[in-house]
N, C-alpha and C positions, 0 to 999 in steps of 0.2 A: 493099045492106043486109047481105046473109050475106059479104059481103068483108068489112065492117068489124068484123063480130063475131067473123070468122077473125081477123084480125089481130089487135081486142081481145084475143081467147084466148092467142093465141101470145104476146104482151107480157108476158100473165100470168106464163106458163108460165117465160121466163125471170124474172120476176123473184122467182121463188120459191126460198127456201134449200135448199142441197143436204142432203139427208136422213140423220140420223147411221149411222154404219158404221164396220164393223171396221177396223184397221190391225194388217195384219200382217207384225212385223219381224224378220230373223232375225240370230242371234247366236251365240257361244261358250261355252258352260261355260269358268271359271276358275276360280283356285284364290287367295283371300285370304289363306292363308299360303305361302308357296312359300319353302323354305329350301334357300340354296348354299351348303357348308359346305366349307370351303377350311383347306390346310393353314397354319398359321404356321413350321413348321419344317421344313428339310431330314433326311432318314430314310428307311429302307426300311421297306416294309409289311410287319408281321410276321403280322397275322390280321388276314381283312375278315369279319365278321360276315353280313351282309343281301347279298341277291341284288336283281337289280328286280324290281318288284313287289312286295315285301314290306313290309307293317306292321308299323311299329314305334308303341312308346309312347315318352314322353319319358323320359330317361335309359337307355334301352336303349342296348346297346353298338354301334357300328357300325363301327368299324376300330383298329387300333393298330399305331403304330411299333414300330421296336425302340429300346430302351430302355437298354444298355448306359451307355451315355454321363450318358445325364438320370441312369440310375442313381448312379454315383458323383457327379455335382453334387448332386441331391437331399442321398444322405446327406453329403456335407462341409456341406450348409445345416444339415441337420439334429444334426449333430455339432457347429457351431459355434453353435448353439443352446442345448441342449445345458450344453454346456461353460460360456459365459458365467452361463447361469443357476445353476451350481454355485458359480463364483467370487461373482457376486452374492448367496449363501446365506450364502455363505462369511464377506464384509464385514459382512453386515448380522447376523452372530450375534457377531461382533466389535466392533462400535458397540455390545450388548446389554449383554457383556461389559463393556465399558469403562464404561458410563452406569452400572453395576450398582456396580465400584468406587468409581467419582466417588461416589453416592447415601451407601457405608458411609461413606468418608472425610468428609463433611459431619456424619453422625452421631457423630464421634468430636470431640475435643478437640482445635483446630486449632492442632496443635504448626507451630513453625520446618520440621520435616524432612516432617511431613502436607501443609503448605501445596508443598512440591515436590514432593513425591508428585501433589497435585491437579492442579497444571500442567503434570506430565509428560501427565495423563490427559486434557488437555483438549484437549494438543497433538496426540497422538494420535489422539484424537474427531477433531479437525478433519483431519488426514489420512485417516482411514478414511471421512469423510464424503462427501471426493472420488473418494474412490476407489469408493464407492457408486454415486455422480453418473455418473462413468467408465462403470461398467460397466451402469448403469440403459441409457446408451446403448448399449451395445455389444449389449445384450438386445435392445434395439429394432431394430436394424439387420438382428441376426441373424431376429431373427421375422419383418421385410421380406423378407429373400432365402429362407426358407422358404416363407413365402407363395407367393414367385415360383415357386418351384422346384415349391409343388402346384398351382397356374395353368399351368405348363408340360406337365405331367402329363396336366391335363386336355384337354391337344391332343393328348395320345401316345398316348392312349386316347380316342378322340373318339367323344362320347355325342349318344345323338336331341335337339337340342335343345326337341323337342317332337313331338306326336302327327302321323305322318302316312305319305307310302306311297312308296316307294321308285322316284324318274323315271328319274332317272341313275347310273352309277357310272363313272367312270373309274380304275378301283384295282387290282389284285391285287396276289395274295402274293407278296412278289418286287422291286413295283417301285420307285422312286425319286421320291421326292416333293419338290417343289420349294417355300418359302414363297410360300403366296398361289395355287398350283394349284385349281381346284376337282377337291374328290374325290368328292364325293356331291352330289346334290340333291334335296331332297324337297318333297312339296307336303301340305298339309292335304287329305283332301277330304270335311271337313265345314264346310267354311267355304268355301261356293263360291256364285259367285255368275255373274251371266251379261253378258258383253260387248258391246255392240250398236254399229253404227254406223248413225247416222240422217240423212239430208237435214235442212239447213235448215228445210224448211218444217214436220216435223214438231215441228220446235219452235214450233210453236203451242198444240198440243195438248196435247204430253208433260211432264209438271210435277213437280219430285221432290216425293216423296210418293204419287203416285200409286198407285193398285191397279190392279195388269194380271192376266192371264191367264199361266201360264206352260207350255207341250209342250215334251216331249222326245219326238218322233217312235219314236227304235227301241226307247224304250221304252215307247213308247205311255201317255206318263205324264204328266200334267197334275196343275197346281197354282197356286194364286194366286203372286203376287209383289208388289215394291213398288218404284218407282225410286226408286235411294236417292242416284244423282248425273249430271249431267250438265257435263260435262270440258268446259270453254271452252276449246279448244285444238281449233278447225277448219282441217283442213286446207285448206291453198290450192290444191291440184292439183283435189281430189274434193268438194271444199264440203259435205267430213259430219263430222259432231261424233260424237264417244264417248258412250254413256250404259251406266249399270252399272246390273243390278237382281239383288236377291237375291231369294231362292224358298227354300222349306222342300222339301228332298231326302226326307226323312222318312229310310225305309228303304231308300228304291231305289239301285240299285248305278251313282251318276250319277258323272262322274269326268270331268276338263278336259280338256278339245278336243273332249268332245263337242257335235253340233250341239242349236241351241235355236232355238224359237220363242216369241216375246211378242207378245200380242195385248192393245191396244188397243180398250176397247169402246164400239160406241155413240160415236162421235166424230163431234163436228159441225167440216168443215174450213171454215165459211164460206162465204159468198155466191160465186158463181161463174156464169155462164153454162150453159144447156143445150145440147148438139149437137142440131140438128135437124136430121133427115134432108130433102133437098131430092129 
């Protein structure tokens, strides 16, 4: 009778649900804005601005070519600019002119030698009209290759494209830059968020949307978070999938590669077997 009621108990025992608990997974600080800012043009570096490490804001200056060259392009853009636009003043105060005499010669008595008068004016009108049309384009073209030439500019003087903290530099004063080199890269680091890689099975539990727990250990700094995705692209070698969750940094001096912990609370992983010691 007391065997059967050991055994009863022991049947229990397994079939009882595993008790909810913690899951703790560890991960990377990253950085959701990370900019490589690469040259478009061949040039020597005439002044690099920033060191590593250094914060910049957006539009802060961070290196520049020399300039020589783009110089005289610039100003022949801007001198043929310029120029067409004086001609175009030019036509279109002479069309004024003319519409001005046509208006009198209508108001007068349309003699034999008025009436060829009129037609000389109108012959006129219509050449200066193309020649307006002419130069309307010539305006436009030139204001395209100005354009280009402060687009160009803006890579010979290359500005922060935005707020964030100095990773990389491959540059000095001196050297030789190639189109399409990276010469700087920068990362945000208030927009960071934390890299995890999980086992299959935790995707039972882990759901975006979720509220987690977030430590940063050496800084002994804890905070909520939220998983905001989880990347379908598992790998085949290691059968763990990506998930990304962001945290409020506040004011802590938290910055990418550093290590993270996410914690998972109170998690029920399902019915499962007990070990019983024999």
């Amino acid at each position: 009778m007391v065997i059967i009621k050991k055994s009863l108990f022991l049947i229990g025992l397994l079939s009882l649900p595993i008790l909810a608990e913690d899951i703790v997974l560890p991960g990377t600080v990253i950085s959701n804005g990370q900019k490589m800012i690469g040259s478009r043009y061949m040039g020597y570096i005439k002044h690099v601005y920033v060191k590593l490490g250094d914060k910049v804001k957006r539009e802060d200056d961070l290196y520049e070519m020399e300039s020589a060259e783009f110089d005289i392009m610039k100003s022949q853009a801007d001198l043929m600019l310029e120029q067409s636009q004086v001609v175009l003043e030019f036509w279109r105060k002479r069309i004024k002119r003319i519409n001005e005499k046509k208006d009198k010669i209508k108001k007068n008595k349309m003699s034999k030698m008025v009436q060829i008068d009129f037609d000389d004016l109108e012959a006129q009108a219509e050449n200066v009209k193309a020649m307006i049309e002419t130069m309307q384009v010539m305006v436009e073209e030139a204001s395209i290759k100005a354009k280009q030439m402060a687009t160009v500019y803006n890579y010979i003087k290359m500005k922060a494209p935005a707020d964030g903290v100095i990773v990389q530099k491959n540059i000095k004063v001196g050297d030789m830059v190639m189109p399409g080199m990276l010469t700087i890269m920068m990362v945000d680091t208030e927009d960071l968020t934390i890299d995890i890689s999980i086992s299959e099975s935790t995707l039972k539990v882990a759901k975006v949307g979720m509220k987690v727990r977030v430590l940063i250990p050496s800084l002994e700094y804890e905070t909520g978070g939220i998983i905001d995705a989880i990347i379908p692209d598992a790998n085949p070698m290691t059968h763990r999938i990506r998930m990304r969750v962001s945290f409020d940094k506040k004011d802590e001096n938290i910055f990418p590669g550093m290590y993270a912990k996410v914690i998972l609370e109170n998690v029920n992983m399902g019915m499962r077997p007990l070990k019983l010691d024999r």
